[in-house]
TIGU-543117 format. One record per atom (N, C-alpha, C): x, y, z; residue in one letter. Coordinates in pm, whole numbers, padded with zeros to 5 digits, always signed. Example, Ala and Ser with C-alpha at 12.3 -4.5 7.8 and 13.67 -1.06 7.14 Angstrom:
! TIGU-543117
+01319-00569+00780A
+01230-00450+00780A
+01320-00330+00780A
+01285-00225+00708S
+01367-00106+00714S
+01290+00003+00787S
! end
This chain:
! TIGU-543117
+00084-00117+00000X
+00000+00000+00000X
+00089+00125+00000X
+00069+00250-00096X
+00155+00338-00073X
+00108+00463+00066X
+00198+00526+00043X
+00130+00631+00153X
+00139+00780+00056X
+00061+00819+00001X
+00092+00927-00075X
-00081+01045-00073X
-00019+01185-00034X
-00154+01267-00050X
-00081+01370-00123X
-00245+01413-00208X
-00204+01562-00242X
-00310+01657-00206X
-00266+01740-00172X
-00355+01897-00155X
-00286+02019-00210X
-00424+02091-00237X
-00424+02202-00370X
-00507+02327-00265X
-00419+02419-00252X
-00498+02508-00120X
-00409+02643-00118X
-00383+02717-00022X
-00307+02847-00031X
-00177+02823+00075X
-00078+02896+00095X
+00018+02836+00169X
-00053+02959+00300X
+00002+02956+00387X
-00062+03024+00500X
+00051+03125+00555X
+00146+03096+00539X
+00311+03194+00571X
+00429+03199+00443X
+00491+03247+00471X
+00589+03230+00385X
+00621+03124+00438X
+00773+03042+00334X
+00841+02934+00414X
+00957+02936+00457X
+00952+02895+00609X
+01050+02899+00741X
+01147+02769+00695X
+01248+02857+00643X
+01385+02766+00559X
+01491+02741+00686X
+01545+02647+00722X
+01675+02632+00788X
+01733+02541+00750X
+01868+02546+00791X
+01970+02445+00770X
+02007+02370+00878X
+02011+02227+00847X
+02098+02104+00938X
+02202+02116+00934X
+02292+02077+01056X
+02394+02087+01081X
+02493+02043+00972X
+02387+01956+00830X
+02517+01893+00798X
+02494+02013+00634X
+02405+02125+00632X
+02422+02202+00507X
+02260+02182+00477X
+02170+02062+00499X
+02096+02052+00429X
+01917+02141+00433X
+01893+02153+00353X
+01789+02296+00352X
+01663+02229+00438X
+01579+02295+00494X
+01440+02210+00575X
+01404+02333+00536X
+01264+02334+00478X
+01161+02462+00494X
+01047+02388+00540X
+00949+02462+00576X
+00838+02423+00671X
+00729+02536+00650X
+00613+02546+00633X
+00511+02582+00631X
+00379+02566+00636X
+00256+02592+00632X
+00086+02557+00633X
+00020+02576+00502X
-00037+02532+00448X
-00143+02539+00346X
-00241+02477+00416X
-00338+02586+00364X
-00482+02585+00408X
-00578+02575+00286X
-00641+02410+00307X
-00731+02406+00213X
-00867+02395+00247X
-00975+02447+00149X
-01134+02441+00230X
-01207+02370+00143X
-01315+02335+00207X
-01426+02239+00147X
-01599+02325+00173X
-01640+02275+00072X
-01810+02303+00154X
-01817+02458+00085X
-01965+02481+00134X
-01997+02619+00093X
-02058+02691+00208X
-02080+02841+00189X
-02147+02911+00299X
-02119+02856+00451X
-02205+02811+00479X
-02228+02818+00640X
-02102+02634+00664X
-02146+02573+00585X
-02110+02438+00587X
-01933+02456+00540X
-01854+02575+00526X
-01731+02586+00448X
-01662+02551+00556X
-01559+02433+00523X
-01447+02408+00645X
-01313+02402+00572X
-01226+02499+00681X
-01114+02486+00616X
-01015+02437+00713X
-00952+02316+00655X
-00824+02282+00728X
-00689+02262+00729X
-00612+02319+00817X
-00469+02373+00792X
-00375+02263+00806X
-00308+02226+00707X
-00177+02113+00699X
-00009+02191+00703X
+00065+02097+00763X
+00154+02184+00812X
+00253+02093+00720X
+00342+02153+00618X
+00411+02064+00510X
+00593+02084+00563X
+00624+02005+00534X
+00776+02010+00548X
+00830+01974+00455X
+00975+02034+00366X
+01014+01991+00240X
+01186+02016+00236X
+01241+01916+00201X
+01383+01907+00176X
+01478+01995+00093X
+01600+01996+00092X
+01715+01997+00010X
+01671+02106-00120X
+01715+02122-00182X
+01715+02229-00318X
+01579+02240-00368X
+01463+02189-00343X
+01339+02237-00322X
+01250+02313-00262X
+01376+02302-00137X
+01318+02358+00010X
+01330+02540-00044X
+01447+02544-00069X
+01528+02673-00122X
+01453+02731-00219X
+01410+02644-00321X
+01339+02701-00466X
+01225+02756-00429X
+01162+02672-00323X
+01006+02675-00266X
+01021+02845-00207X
+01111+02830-00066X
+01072+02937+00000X
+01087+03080-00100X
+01165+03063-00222X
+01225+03259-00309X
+01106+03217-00418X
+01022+03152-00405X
+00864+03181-00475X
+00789+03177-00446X
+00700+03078-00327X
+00578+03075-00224X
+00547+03151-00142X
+00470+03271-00172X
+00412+03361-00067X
+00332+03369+00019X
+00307+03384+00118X
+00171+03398+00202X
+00057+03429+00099X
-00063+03335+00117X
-00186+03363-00004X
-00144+03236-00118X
-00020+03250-00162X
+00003+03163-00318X
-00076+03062-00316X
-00092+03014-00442X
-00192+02857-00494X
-00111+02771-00491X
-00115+02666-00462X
-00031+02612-00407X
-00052+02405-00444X
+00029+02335-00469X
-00058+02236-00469X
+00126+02155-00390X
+00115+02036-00331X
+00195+01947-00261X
+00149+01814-00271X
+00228+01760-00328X
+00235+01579-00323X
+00336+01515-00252X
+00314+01424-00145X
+00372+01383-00033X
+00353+01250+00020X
+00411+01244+00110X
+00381+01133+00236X
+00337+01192+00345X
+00196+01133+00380X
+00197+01187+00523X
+00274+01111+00645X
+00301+01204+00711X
+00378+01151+00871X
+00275+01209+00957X
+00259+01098+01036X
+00182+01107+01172X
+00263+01058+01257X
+00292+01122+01380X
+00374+01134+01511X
+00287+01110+01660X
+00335+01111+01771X
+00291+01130+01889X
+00406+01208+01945X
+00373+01264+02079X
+00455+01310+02208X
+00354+01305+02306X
+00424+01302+02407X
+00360+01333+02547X
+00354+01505+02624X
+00225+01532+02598X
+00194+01665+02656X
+00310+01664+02803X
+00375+01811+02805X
+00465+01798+02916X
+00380+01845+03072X
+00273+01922+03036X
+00200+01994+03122X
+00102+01887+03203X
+00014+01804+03080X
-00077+01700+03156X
-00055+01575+03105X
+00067+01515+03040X
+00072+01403+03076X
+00044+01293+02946X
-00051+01377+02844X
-00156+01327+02728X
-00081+01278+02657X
-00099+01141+02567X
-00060+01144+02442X
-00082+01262+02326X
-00017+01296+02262X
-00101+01387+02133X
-00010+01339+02033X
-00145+01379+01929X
-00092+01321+01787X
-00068+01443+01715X
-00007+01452+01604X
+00058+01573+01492X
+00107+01539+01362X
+00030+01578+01265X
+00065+01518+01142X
+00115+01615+01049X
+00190+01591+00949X
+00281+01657+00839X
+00237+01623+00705X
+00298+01667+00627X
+00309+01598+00476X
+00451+01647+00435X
+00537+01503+00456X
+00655+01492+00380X
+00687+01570+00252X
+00685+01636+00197X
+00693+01689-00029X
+00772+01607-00018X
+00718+01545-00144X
+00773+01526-00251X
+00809+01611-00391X
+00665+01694-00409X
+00688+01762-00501X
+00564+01905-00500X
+00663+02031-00503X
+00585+02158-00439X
+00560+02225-00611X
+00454+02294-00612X
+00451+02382-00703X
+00335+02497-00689X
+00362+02612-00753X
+00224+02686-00744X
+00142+02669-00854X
+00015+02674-00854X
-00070+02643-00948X
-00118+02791-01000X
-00163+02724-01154X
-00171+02850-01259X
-00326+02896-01246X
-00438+02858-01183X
-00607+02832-01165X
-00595+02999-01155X
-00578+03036-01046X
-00589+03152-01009X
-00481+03240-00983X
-00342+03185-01007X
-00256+03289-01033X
-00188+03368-01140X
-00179+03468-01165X
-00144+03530-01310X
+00034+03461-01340X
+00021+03430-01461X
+00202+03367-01452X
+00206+03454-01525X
+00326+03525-01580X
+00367+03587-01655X
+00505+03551-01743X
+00560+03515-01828X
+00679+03470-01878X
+00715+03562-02025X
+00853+03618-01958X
+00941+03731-02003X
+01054+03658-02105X
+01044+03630-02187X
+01077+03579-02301X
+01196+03664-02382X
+01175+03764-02336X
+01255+03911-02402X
+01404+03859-02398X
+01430+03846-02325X
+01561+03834-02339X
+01640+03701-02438X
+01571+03604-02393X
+01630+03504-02479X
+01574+03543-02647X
+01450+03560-02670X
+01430+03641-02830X
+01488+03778-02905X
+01587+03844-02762X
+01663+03883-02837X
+01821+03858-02854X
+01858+03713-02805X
+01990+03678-02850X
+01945+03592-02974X
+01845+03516-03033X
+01787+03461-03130X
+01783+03529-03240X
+01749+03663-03203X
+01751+03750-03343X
+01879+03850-03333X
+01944+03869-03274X
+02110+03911-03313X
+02170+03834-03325X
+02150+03676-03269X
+02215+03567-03389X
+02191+03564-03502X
+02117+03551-03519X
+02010+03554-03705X
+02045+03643-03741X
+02034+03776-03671X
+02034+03907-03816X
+02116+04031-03738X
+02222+03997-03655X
+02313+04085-03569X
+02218+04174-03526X
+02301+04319-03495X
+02214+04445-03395X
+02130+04456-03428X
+02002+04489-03376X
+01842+04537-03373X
+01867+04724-03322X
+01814+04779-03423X
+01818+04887-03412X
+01611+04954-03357X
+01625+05008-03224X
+01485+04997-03158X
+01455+05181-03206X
+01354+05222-03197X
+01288+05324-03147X
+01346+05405-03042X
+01369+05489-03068X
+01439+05645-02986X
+01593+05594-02936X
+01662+05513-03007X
+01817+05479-03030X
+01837+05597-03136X
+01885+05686-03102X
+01931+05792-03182X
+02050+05729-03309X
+02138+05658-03231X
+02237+05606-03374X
+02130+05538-03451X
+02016+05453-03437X
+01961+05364-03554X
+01928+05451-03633X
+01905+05571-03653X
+01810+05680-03719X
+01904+05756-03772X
! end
C-alpha cells in the first residue's frame, strides 16, 4: 500500500527555511485548504515540510496567499503533553513535489531576453525606437 496525498490550497506563511547541521535545507510551512460552501465551508490547515534544493526554490517563490498544490507522504507522530501528561498526535506531509498552481494565479513569462539573442544571432544588432544612432 503506498502512503501518498495531495492537496491544492493556499500556503498560510511564507516558508520557514533552515539548515541542518550537515548544510541541508528544511523549509516548513501551512497550506490551508477548504471544502463546503457558505455556512457548511471548512477549512483545514496542513503543516508541510520539504527538503534539500526544493526547500530553497520553494521558499524565493511561495508567498503567504500563493496557490499552491503538494504531493507527499503523510507523517503522523505522537509526544507526550509535558504539562498533563496526554498522548497527542501531529501530522505533516513529507513533499515530494511543491509547485504553485496557474487556476488563479497570473504567470507571466518574459521571453525578451532570450528572443533577443535569437535575433542578433540571425540578423546581428536590432536597431529599436528612440536609439538615436539607428536613425
Amino acid at each position: 500500500m503506498t502512503n501518498q496525498i495531495t492537496i491544492v490550497g493556499n500556503a498560510g506563511k511564507p516558508i520557514e527555511l533552515k539548515y541542518t547541521a550537515s548544510g541541508l535545507a528544511q523549509g516548513s510551512f501551512t497550506v490551508a485548504t477548504t471544502s463546503g460552501k457558505d455556512e457548511k465551508k471548512v477549512t483545514v490547515w496542513h503543516n508541510v515540510t520539504v527538503f534539500g534544493q526544493m526547500a530553497e526554490h520553494a521558499a524565493s517563490s511561495i508567498e503567504k496567499g500563493s496557490r499552491v498544490f503538494v504531493i507527499g507522504k503523510l507523517d503522523i507522530s505522537s509526544y507526550e503533553d509535558k504539562k498533563t501528561g496526554e498522548k497527542k498526535w501531529t501530522t505533516k506531509i513529507l513533499a515530494d513535489e511543491i509547485g504553485l498552481t496557474v487556476r488563479f494565479n497570473a504567470v507571466f513569462a518574459d521571453k525578451t531576453d532570450q528572443t533577443m539573442k535569437q535575433v542578433t544571432q540571425k540578423f546581428g544588432a536590432v536597431p529599436f525606437l528612440g536609439d538615436e544612432e539607428a536613425f
